[in-house]
C-alpha positions in Angstrom: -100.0 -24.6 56.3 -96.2 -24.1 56.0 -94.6 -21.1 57.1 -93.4 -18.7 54.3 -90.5 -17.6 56.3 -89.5 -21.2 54.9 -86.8 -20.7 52.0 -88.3 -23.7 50.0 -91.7 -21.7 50.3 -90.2 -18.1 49.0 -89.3 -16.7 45.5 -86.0 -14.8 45.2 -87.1 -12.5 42.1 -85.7 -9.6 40.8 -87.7 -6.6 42.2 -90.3 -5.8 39.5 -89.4 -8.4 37.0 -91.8 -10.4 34.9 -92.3 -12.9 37.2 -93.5 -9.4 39.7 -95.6 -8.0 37.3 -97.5 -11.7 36.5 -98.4 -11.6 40.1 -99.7 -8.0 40.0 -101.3 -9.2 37.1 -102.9 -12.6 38.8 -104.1 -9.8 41.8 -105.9 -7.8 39.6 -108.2 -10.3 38.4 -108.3 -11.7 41.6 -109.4 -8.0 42.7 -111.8 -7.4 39.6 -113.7 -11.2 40.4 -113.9 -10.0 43.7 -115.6 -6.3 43.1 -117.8 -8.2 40.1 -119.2 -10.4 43.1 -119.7 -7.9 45.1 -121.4 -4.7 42.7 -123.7 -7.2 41.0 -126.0 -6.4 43.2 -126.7 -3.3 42.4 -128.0 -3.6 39.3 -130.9 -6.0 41.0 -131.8 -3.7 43.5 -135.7 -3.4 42.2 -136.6 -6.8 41.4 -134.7 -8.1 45.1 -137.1 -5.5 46.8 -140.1 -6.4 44.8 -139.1 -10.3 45.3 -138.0 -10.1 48.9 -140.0 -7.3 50.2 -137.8 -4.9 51.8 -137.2 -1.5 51.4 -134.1 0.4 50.3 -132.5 0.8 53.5 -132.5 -3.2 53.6 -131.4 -3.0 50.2 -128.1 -1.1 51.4 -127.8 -3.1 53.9 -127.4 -6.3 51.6 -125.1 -3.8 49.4 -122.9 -2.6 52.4 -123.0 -3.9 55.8 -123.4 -7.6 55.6 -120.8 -7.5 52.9 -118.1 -5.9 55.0 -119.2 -6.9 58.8 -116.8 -9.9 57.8 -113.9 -7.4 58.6 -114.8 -7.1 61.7 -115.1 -10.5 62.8 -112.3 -12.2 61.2 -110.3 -9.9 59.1 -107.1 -8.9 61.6 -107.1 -12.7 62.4 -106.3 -13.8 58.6 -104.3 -11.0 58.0 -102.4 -12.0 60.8 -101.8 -15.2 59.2 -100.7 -13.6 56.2 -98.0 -11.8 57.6 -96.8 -15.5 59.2 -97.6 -17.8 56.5 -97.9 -17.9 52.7 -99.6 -15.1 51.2 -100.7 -16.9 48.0 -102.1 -19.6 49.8 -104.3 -17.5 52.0 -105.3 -15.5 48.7 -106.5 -18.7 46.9 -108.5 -20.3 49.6 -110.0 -16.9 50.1 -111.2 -16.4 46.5 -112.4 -20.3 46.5 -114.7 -19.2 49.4 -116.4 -16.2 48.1 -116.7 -16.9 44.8 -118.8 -20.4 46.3 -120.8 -18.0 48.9 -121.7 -15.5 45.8 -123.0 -18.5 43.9 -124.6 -19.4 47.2 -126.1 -15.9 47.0 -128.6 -17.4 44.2 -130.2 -19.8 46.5 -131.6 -17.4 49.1 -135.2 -16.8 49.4 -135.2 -14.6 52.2 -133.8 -11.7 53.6 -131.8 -13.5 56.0 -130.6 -16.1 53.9 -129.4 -13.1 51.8 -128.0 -11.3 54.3 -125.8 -14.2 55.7 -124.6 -15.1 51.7 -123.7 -11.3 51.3 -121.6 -11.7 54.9 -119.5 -14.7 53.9 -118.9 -13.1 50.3 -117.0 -10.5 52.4 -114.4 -12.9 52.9 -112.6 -11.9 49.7 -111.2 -8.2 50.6 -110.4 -9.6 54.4 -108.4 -12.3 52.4 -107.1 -11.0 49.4 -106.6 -7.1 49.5 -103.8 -7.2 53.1 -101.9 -10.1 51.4 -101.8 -8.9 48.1 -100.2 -5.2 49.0 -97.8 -7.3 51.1 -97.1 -9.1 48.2 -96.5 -6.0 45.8 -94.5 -4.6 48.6 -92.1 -7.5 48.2 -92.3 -7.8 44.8 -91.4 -3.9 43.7 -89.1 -1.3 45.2 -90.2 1.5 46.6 -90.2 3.7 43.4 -91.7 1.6 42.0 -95.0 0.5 44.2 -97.2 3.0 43.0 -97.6 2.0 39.8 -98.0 -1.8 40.5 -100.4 -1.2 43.5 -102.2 1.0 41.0 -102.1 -1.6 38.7 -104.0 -3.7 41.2 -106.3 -1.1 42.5 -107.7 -0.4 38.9 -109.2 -4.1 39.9 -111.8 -1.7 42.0 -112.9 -0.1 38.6 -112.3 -2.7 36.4 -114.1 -4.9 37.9 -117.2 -3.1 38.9 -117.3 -1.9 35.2 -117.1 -5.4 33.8 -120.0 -6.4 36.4 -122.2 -3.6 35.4 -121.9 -3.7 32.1 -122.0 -8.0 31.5 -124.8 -7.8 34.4 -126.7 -5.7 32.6 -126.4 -8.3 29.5 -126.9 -11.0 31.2 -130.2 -9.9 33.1 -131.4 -9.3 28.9 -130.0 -12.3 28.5 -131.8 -14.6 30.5 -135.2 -12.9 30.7 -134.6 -13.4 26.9 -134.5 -17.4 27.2 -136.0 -18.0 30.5 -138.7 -20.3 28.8 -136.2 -22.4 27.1 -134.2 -22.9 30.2 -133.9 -26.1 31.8 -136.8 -27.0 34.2 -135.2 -26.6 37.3 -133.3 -23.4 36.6 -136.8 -22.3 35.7 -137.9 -22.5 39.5 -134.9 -19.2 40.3 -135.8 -15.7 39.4 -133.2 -14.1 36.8 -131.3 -12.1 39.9 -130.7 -15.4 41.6 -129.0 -17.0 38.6 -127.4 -13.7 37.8 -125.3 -14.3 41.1 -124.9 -18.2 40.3 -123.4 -17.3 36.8 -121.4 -14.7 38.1 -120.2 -16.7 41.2 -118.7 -19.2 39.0 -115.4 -18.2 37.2 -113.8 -17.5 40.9 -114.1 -21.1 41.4 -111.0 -21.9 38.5 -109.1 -18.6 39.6 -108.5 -19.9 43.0 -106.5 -23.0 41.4 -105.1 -20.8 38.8 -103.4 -18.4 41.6 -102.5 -21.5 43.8 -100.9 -23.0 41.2 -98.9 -20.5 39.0 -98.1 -17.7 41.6 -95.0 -17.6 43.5 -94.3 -16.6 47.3 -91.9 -13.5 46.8 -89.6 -13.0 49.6 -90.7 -11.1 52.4 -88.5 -7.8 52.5 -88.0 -4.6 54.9 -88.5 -6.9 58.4 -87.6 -4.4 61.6 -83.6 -5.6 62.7 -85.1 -6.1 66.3 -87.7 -8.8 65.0 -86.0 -11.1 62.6 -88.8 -13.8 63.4 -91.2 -12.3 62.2 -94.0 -13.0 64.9 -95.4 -9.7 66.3 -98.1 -9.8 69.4 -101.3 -8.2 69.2 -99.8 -5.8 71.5 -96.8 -4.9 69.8 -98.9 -4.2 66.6 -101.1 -1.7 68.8 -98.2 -0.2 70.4 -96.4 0.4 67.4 -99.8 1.9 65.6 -100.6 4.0 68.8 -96.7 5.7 69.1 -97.9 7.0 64.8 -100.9 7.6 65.4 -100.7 11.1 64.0 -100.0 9.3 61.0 -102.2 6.0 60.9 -105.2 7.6 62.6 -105.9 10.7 59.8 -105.1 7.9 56.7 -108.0 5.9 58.7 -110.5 8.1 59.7 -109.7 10.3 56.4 -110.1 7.7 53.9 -113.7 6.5 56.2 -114.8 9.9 55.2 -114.2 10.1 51.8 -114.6 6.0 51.1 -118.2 7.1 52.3 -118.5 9.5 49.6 -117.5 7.4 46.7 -119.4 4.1 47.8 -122.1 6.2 47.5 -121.7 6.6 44.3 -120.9 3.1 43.7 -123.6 1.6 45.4 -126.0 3.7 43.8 -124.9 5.5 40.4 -127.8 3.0 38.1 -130.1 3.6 40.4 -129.8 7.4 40.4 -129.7 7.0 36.9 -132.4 5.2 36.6 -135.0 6.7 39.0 -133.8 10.4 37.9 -133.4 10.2 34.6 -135.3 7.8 33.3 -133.0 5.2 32.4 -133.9 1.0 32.3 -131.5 -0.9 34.1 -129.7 -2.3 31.7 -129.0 0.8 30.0 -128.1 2.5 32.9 -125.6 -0.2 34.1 -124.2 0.0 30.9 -123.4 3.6 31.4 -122.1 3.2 34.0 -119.8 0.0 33.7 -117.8 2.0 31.0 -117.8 5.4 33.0 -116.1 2.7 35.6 -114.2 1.0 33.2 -112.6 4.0 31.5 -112.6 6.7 33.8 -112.0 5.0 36.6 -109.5 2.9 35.3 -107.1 5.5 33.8 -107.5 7.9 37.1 -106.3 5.1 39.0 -103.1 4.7 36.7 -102.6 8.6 36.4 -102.7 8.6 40.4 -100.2 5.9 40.8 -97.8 7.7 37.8 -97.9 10.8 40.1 -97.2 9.4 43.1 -93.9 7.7 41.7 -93.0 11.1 40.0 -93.7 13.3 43.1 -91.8 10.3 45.4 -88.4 10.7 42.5 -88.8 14.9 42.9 -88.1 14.5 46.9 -91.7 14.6 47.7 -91.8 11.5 50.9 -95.3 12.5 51.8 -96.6 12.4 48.4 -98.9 9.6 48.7 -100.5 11.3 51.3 -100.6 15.0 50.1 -101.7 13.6 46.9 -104.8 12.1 48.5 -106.0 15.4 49.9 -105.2 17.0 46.7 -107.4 14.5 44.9 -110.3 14.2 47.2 -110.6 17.9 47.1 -110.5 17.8 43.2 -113.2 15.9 43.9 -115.8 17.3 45.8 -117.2 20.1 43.4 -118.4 17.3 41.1 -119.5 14.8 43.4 -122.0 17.3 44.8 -123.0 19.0 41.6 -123.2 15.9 40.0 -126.7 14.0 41.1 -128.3 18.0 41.0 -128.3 18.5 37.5 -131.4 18.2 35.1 -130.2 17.1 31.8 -128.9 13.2 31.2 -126.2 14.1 29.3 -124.6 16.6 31.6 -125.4 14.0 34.1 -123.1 11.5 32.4 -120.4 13.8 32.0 -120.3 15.1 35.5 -120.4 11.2 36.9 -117.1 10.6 34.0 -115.4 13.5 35.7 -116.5 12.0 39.2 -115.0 8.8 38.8 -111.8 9.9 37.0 -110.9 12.7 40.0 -112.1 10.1 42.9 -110.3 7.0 41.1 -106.8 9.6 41.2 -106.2 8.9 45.5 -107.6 4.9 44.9 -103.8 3.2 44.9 -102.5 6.3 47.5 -103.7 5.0 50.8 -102.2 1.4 50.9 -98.8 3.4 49.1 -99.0 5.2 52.3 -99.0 2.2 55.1 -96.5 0.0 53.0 -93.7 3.4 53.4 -94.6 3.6 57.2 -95.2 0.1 58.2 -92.8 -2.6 58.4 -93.2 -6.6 56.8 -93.9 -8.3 59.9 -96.7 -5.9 60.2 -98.2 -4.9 56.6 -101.0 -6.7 56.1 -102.4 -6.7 59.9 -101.9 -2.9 59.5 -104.2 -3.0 56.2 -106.2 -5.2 57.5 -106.6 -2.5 60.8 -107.6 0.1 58.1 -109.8 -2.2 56.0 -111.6 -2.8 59.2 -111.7 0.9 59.7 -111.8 2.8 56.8 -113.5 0.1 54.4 -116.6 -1.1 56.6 -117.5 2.6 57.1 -117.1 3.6 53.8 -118.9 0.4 52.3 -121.7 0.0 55.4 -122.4 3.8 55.7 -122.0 4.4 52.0 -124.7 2.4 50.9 -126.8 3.2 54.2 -126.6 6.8 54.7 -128.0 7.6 51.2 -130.3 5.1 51.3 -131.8 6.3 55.3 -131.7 10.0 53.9 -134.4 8.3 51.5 -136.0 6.5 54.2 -136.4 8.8 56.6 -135.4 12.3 56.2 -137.2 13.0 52.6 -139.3 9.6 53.0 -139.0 9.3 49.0 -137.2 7.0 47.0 -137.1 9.4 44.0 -135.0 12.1 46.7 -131.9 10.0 45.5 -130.3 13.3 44.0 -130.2 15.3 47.0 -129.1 12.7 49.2 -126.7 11.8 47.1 -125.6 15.1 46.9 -125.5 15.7 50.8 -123.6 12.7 51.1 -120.8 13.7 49.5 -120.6 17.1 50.4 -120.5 16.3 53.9 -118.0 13.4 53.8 -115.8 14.4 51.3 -115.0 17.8 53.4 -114.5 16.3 56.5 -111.8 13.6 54.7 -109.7 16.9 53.1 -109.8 18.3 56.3 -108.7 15.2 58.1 -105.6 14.3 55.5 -104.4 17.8 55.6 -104.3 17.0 59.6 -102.3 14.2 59.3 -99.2 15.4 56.8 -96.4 16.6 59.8 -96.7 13.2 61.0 -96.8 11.3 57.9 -93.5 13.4 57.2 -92.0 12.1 60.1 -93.0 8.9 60.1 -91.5 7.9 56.7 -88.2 9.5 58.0 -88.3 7.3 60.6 -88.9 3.6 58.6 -85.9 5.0 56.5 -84.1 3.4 59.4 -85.1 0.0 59.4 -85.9 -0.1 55.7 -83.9 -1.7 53.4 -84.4 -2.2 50.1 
């Protein structure tokens, strides 16, 4: 692999020309494959359990934890690379590999075999999501970066929305012409070749990326460290003497990353088991509730942040967040509570639009305080943080609520409900904490920042 701090390897580009905005562009459906691969799954929650066995908590587990235990094990050593090598590279190989473990996915005929697909699809984030805000960074000045990160972070809604809603056609679909199916496709269940079929398209987009997406060049390096390399060591030290700035963005986006993987790990089902709804109506739902919703909160979000940032405001992207995730939490717990379908459905739109509003805040808020040489091991810290509790215990702690404190699967609502409430108060809290030292921190990379 050739080092990017090559000049043959890197892009001179105007900041946030076309050649910027393709990239973004090439991200984001980079990002939507990704969250497709990964939210599939839970619109085959009932016929996995009735196929495999297992009971919702091992459900969540497939959803959550084996998905992001991947960030544990290897995520700071390819973001490492990434802020060595070149980023588009890493990015490619990275989508190759979980797009080939989601088709893998369909093969699996036991718990384990589905656990261990679900942990190599979590490859994707731990490859694509610290390079790609590294990339942006580069690629967009500092006014700028909130929209084009939120531009990439709509991926997160876009994506999941797409999933949901072709899922949902595509499990009609092929319970429609199962009998006229090949012979040896006939031998899968329709979940198994819902994951093959969905798998697939990654496999071309990892050669598309590759091939048509340029290396910007790497920008706001610290004076002291023009090579680049930074130890282990340095990167903790340098974390540790902010920590009153990096430790509330982690622990604070945990919290509330808890609360709304919840809801996006279990939304259809809550729909379905509360209200009545078949699967594939209820994915439906809520693929365009993600699609819309979530979409044009993520887009709003970034707009604000960019206006607050031109007002004078340096801790916007933090303050923001708080102001968001307490926006927030009156709907998130009101919303699984109510009787009627239709209020329901409104109450999960206004969910997803004032949740979606913080989505492109957080990594705004590490690219200000972080330098290059450091970006995306520092995401990849707060991936390894923030995401695998919000994605592990997000799908888990509704689903052992179920399990074991109401010991009801039709209890969804008020754990659900409990879920949010208690997460989503502890994250306001937490970001309100951290704002003196945000302050100061961005005061501080004003000195080795250059545009």
């Amino acid at each position: 692999m050739a080092r990017d701090d090559n000049a043959a390897a890197e892009s001179e580009e105007p900041l946030g020309g076309w050649r910027a905005w393709y990239t973004v562009g090439m991200l984001l459906i980079a990002y939507m494959v990704a969250f497709a691969d990964r939210q599939v799954i839970t619109l085959l929650v009932e016929p996995i359990k009735s196929d495999l066995g297992i009971n919702d908590t091992q459900i969540s587990l497939l959803m959550g934890f084996a998905f992001s235990i991947f960030y544990v094990t290897m995520g700071v050593p390819i973001a490492r690379l990434s802020d060595r090598f070149n980023r588009r590279t890493i990015i490619s190989v990275g989508v190759f590999f979980w797009s080939l473990a989601t088709v893998s996915c369909g093969f699996a005929r036991s718990f384990l075999q589905l656990f261990f697909g679900r942990v190599a699809v979590g490859v994707g984030e731990a490859a694509l999501t610290p390079a790609a805000y590294s990339i942006i960074a580069d690629s967009f000045s500092v006014k700028t970066q909130g929209r084009a990160i939120a531009v990439y972070s709509t991926g997160i809604f876009l994506g999941s929305g797409i999933a949901t809603i072709a899922g949902s056609a595509l499990i009609a679909m092929i319970g429609d012409v199962a009998s006229q199916m090949p012979e040896f496709l006939q031998s899968f269940r329709p979940w198994q070749l819902v994951f093959m079929i969905v798998g697939a398209p990654g496999l071309l987009l990892a050669l598309m990326i590759r091939f048509t997406v340029k290396e910007p060049l790497r920008r706001h390096r610290l004076s002291s460290n023009p090579g680049g390399k930074v130890s282990v060591k340095a990167l903790l030290s340098f974390v540790w003497e902010r920590r009153w700035s990096y430790f509330p963005i982690f622990i604070g986006y945990s919290l509330g990353g808890i609360g709304f993987w919840s809801y996006l790990f279990w939304s259809p089902e809550l729909l379905r088991r509360q209200f009545g709804m078949d699967i594939g109506e209820a994915g439906t739902a809520f693929g365009v509730i993600l699609t819309v919703f979530g979409t044009l909160g993520v887009l709003l979000g970034g707009w604000a942040c960019d206006k607050a940032v031109s007002m004078g405001y340096r801790d916007a992207s933090l303050r923001l967040a708080m102001i968001f995730f307490l926006l927030a939490l009156p709907a998130m717990v009101a919303t699984p509570l109510v009787s009627d379908k239709h209020l329901a459905l409104a109450l999960l739109s206004a969910t997803i639009f004032l949740v979606s509003l913080q989505q492109a805040l957080s990594p705004v808020a590490l690219q200000l305080i972080t330098p290059n040489e450091m970006r995306a091991q520092v995401v990849s810290l707060f991936l390894m943080v923030a995401s695998f509790s919000s994605i592990a215990f997000g799908a888990s702690s509704v689903a052992i609520i179920m399990d074991f404190v109401f010991s009801d699967s039709m209890a969804i609502a008020k754990s659900l409900s409990i879920v949010a409430g208690v997460t989503m108060t502890l994250a306001v809290i937490t970001l309100w904490i951290g704002l003196k030292g945000f302050a100061v921190s961005v005061k501080d990379a004003e000195r080795w920042s250059q545009q």
